[in-house]
Structure formats: C-alpha cells, structure tokens
C-alpha positions in Angstrom: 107.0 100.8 75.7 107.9 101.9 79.4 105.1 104.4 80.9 106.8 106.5 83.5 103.5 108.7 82.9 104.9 112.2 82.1 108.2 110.4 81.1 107.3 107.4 78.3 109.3 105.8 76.4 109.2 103.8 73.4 111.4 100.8 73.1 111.0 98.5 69.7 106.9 99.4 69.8 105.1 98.0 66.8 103.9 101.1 64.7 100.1 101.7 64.0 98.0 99.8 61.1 98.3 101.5 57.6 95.7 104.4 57.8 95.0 104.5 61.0 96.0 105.8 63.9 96.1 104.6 68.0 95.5 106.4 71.1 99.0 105.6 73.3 98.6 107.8 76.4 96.8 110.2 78.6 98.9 113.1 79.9 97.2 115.6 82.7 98.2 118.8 82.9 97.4 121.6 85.5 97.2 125.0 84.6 100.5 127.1 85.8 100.0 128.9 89.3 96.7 126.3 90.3 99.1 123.5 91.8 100.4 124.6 95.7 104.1 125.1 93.8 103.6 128.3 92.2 106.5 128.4 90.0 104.4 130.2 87.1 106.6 128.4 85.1 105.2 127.3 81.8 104.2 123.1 81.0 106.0 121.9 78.3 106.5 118.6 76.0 109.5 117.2 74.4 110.1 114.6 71.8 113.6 113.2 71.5 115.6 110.2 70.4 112.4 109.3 68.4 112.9 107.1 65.5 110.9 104.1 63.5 113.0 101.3 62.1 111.6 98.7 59.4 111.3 94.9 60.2 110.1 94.5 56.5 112.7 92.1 54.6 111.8 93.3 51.1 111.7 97.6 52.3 114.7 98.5 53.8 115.5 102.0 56.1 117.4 103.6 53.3 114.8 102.8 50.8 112.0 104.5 53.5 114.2 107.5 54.2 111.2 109.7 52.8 108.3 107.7 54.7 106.0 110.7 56.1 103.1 109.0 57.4 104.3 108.5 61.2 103.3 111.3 63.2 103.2 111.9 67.0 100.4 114.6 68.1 99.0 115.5 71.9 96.0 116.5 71.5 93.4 117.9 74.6 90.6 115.6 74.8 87.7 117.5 74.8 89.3 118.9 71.7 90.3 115.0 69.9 86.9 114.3 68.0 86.3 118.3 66.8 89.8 118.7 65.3 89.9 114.5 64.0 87.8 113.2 61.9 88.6 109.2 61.8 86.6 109.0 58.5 88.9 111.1 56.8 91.8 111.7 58.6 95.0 111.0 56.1 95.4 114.3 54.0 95.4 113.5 50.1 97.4 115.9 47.6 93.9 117.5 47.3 94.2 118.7 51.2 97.1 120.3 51.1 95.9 121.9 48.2 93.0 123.4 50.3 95.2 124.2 53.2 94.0 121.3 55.6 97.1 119.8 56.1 101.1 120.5 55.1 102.1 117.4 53.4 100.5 114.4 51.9 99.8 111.2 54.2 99.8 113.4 57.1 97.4 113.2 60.1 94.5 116.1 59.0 93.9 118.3 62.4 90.9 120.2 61.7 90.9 124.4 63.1 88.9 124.9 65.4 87.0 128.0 65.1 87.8 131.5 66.2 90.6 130.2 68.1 94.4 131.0 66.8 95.5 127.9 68.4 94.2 124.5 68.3 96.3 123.1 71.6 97.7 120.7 69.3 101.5 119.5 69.4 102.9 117.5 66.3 105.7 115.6 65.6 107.0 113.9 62.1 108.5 110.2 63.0 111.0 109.4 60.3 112.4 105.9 59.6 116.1 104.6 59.6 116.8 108.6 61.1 116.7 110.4 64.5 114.0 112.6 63.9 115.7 115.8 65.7 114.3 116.8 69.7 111.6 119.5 69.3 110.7 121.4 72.8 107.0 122.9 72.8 105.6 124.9 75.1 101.9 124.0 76.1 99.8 127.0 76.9 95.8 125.1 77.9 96.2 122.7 80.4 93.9 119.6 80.5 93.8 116.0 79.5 95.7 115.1 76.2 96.2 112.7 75.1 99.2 111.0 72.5 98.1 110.2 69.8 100.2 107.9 67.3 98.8 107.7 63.6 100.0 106.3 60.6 98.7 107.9 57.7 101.1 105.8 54.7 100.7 102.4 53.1 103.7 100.8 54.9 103.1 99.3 59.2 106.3 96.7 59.4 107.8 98.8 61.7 109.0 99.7 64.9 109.5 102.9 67.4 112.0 104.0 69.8 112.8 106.9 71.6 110.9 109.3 74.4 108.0 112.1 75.0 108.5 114.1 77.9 106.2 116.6 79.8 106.7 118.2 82.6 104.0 120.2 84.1 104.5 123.5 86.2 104.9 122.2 89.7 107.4 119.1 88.5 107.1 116.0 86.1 103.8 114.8 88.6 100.7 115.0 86.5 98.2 117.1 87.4 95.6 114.3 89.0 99.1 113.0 91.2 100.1 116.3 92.6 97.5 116.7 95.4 98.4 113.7 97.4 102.0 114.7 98.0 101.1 117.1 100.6 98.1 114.7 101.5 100.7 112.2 102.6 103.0 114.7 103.9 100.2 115.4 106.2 99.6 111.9 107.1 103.0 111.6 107.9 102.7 113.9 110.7 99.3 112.7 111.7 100.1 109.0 111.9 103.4 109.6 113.7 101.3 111.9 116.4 98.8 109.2 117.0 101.7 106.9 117.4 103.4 108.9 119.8 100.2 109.4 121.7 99.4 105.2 121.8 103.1 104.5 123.0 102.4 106.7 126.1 99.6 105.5 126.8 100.2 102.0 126.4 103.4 102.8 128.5 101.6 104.3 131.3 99.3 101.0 131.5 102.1 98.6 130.6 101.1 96.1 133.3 97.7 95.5 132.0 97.8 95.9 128.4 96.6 93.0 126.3 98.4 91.6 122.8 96.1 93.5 121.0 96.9 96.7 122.3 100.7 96.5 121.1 98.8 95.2 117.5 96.8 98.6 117.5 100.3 100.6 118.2 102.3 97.9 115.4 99.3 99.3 113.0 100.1 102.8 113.9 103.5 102.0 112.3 102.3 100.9 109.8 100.6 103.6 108.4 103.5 105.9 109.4 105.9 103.8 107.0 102.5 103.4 104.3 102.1 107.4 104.6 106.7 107.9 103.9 106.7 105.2 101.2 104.2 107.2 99.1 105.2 110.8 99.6 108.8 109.5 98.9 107.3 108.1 95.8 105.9 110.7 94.5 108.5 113.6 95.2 111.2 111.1 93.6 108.8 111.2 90.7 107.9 115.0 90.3 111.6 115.9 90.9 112.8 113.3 88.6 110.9 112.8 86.2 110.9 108.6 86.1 108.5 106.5 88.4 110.1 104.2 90.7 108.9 100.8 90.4 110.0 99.6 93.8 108.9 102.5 95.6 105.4 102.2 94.3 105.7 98.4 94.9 106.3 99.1 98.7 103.9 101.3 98.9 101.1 99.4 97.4 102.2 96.7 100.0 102.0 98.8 102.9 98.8 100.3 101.6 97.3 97.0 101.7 98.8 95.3 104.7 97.8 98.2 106.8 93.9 97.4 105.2 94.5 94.1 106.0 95.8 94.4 109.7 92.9 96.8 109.8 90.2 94.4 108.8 91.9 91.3 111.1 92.1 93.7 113.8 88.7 94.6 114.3 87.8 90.8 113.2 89.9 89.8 116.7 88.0 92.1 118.8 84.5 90.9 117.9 85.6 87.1 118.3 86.7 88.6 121.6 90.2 89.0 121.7 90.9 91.6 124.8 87.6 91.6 125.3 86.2 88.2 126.7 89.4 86.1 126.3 93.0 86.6 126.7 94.0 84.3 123.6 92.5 83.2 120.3 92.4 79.7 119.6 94.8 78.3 117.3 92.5 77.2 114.2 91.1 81.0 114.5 94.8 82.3 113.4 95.4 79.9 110.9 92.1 80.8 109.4 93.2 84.9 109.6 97.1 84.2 108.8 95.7 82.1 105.4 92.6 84.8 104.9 95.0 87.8 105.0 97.7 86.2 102.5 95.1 86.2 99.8 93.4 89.3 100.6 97.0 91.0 100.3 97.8 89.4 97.0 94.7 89.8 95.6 94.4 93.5 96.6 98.2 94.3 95.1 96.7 93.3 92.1 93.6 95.2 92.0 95.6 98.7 93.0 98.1 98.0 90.2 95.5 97.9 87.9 93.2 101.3 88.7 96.6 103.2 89.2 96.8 102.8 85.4 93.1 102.9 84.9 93.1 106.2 83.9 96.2 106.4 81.5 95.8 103.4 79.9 92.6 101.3 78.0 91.6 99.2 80.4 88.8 96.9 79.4 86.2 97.9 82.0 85.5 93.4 82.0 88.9 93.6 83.0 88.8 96.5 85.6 85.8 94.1 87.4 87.4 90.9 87.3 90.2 92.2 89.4 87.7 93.8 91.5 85.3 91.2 91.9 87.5 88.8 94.1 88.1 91.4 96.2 84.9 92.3 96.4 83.8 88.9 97.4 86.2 88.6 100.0 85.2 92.1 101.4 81.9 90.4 101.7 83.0 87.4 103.9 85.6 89.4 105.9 82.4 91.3 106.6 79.6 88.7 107.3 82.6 86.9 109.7 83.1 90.2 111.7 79.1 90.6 111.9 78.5 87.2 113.6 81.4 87.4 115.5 80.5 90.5 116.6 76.8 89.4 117.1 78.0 86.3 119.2 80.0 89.0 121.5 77.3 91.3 122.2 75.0 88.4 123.4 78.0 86.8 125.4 78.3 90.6 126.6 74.5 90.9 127.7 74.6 87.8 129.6 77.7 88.7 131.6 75.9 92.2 132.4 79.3 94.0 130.7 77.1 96.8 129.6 80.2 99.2 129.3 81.4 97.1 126.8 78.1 95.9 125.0 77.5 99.5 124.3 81.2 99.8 122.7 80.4 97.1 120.4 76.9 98.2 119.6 78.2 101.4 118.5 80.6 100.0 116.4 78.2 97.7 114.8 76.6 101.5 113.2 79.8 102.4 112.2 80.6 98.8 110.8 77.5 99.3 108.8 78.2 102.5 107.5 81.7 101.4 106.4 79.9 99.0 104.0 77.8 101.3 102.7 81.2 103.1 101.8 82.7 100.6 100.3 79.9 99.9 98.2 80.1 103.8 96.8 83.9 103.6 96.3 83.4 100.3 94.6 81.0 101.6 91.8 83.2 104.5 91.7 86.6 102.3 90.9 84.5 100.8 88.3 83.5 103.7 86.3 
C-alpha cells in the first residue's frame, strides 16, 4: 500500500480477517470556502482500478466472481462508532429483510437520526473483476476515515487499485493546507533577514569573526528549509501524489538548520567570538560527531509524527523515537548551560560587563526555550 495521503493506493494488500473489518486511513477534509483558496468547489472521493485477487489454491477468481463481502466505506469519525456497531456489523438475510443493509455479508451502517444523510461513502470490492470507478461528492467535511471490512467467510486475498480525494483548495488535506502560505511567508522573511546580515557583515568585513559568516550560512539555510517545504507541498496539493524526495530534503534541512542552531549557540557560550578567536580541535570533533547523530536521529523522529496522525502508531513506538532525542536535547542543553556558566564567570573577571549582560540574558531565554520544548514534547506524544 503507497499512502500519498489524499492519493493511496493499494498494491497486492492482504485483505481483512473474515468478519471483520480494519481501519486503513485518515483523510481530513476542510469545509469548501474555509481554506484561503476559495474555489467553492465541492470535496470529492474516487475509487478506481480497485480489485481483490485470490491467493487461495483450492478457490479460484472465477469461482469467487459473486464474493460480496469486501467493501470500502469513508466514514467521519465522530460519526464511526454511532453508525458501526463491531458486535454486529455483517448484515444476515434477516437485515436486509429489516432494511438495515442492501445485501447479505455486507458492512451494516446504522442511520443516524433525523439526518437524510449519514456522510457515509461505500464501495463494493469484487474479486477476479475491476470493480468500475465511482465519483462521490462529499458534502460534511471532517476527519474520515477508510474503513476496509470484510463481512464473508473467505480472507486469502489481495487488493489493488486507488482512493482518491481531493479537497476544495487542491489534493492537500485539510490539517497540510495552512503551512503553505506559512512557508511562503518564511520564505520572504528568511531571505529579508539574510539580506539584512550580508550588509551588515559586509559593512564590517574587516572585523567579523568565523562565527559571524556561520550565523549568515544558517540564514541560508532556513531560506532553502522554508523553499523545500512550500515546494513540497504545492507539488502535492496541485498534484495530487507526495514527493518522497522533496519531503526527504526538507526534513533534512529542517533538521540541520536545528542542528546548526543548537551548535551555534553551543560555540558562543564555550566562547567562540566572544573570548577566543578559535575552538580547540577536540571541541569540533565532539560537535561534528554530536550533530551527525542528532541529525539522524531527528530524521527519524519527524518521519514518524508526520504519519502520526494518519496512520496507527503505537504510542510505545511514537516515544521510543522520541526518547533519544529527547535525551540528547537534554545533554546538548546541560553542555550549553556550563559552558555558558564558565563564560559569564570568565566574563566577570575580565570586567566585560557589556557582554556578561548579553549572556545573562540569554541564559532566561535559554531557560525558557526548555520549558518549550518540554510542552511541545508532551504534545508530539499525545
């Protein structure tokens, strides 16, 4: 299965348990005119190319031609556990007699009451056949989610083919759309900035330290973090399909600008520009090897909360890629603390009060920063 998240695509996917059914994807969708491009255009869902082929050696496609008990459905989530009932969810002959469901060893979607529609889009799976593409036009936006059930006796099976949606403002899903223009605004921001550092550092050219030109090379950074993602995502909402590479090079920039960040301030509280010209050579080693597995680490920790919310993630899962990062958060923090602590008193005893009260003011926003961390960390968990 390929998740292009309003694009997915099912490619030889095993096929539910008999009776029961499995919860494949979350889909968000924004309500038509609430996204900045007002297209008023309605969201819609598509299910092509879909098709279930059997692995079984004794039941063959031919002999399964009738099988009814594969069914696709979105289904809103605050609406799944009103209109399913997992207790009694596979409609028997005596259903359909009483109306709850069209055919037997279907998926039974409860009415909800005193509503015409239920928000709920169905699709019958057949096997050995190309189940013909049905467009449907979604009128409540929200979370749904795709639900694949199998309601019949028979699971040696396998899927193929795609569900599309495409919400009003592109194929972006309603959570992604809002940091488009976010980074379309960082884009200018970080390129101003940029352009503002270069003249400066221009006009003092003769006195400028290494670490001056690192602030700018950060600047750059960001600039080429702040394109990699808006390209991203407009490729995406235009398109339809999620580039791979484009989100890998922007989860790389994302997290060597962190980085450079972090090592950055780290420099200037063992002194770099400040008290001496040059770091000593162990120093580096000890940042160049500290900032290679903070990066790798961190890659994987992003690429596993962008799918947090689409996927089932184990939340055990979810903090053991957190928790090494966490850690290391931790050191890269106590190491900037005493470093920075060993500045101030070297600061006090040279009578550099200018500076000492730079640094003690960035001790308060150092310790805020942690407090911040600590928020967005519980927050990544949940």
């Amino acid at each position: 299965m390929t998740l292009n998240c309003l694009h997915l695509r099912f490619c030889g996917c095993q096929v539910p348990e008999r009776k029961s059914l499995s919860l494949i994807y979350a889909f968000f969708l924004s309500a038509p005119g609430t996204t900045p491009n007002k297209t008023k255009t309605l969201p819609f869902v598509v299910f092509k190319n879909l098709k279930a082929t059997s692995k079984s050696g004794s039941q063959t496609d031919a002999q399964l031609a009738g099988y009814a008990g594969l069914q696709l459905h979105l289904i809103r989530y605050e609406d799944m556990w009103k209109l399913v009932d997992t207790g009694k969810m596979c409609a028997t002959a005596e259903d359909v007699t009483r109306g709850d469901s069209d055919a037997v060893d279907h998926l039974i979607v409860h009415k909800v009451p005193g509503q015409s529609s239920n928000n709920v889009y169905g699709y019958q799976v057949n096997i050995g056949q190309e189940s013909a593409p049905q467009k449907m036009t979604m009128l409540q936006h929200g979370v749904y989610f795709l639900v694949f059930s199998n309601c019949g006796s028979f699971d040696q099976a396998v899927i193929s083919g795609q569900v599309v949606v495409k919400n009003s403002h592109g194929y972006l899903p309603a959570n992604e759309y809002g940091k488009m223009p976010f980074y379309a605004i960082m884009t200018a921001v970080t390129v101003v900035v940029f352009l503002i550092w270069s003249l400066i550092c221009i006009r003092w050219w003769k006195v400028l330290f290494n670490i001056h030109l690192s602030i700018g090379s950060l600047c750059f950074v960001a600039i080429l973090e702040s394109i990699a993602w808006f390209v991203y995502l407009f490729s995406w909402n235009e398109g339809g399909a999620e580039s791979v590479a484009l989100f890998s090079i922007s989860i790389f920039l994302s997290v060597s600008r962190n980085t450079l960040s972090y090592m950055l301030i780290l420099s200037a509280c063992l002194g770099w520009g400040v008290t001496k010209p040059l770091l000593d050579g162990g120093t580096i080693c000890r940042m160049v090897s500290l900032s290679v597995v903070y990066i790798s680490l961190n890659v994987v920790r992003e690429v596993v909360l962008a799918d947090r919310h689409t996927q089932s993630v184990p939340v055990p899962f979810v903090i053991l890629c957190l928790l090494p990062v966490s850690c290391m958060n931790g050191g890269i923090f106590y190491w900037i603390f005493a470093a920075l602590s060993n500045l101030m008193e070297t600061l006090e005893a040279q009578g550099q009060s200018a500076k000492l009260g730079l640094f003690q003011k960035l001790w308060w926003v150092l310790v805020l920063a942690i407090a911040f961390a600590f928020v967005v960390l519980l927050g990544q968990v949940k």
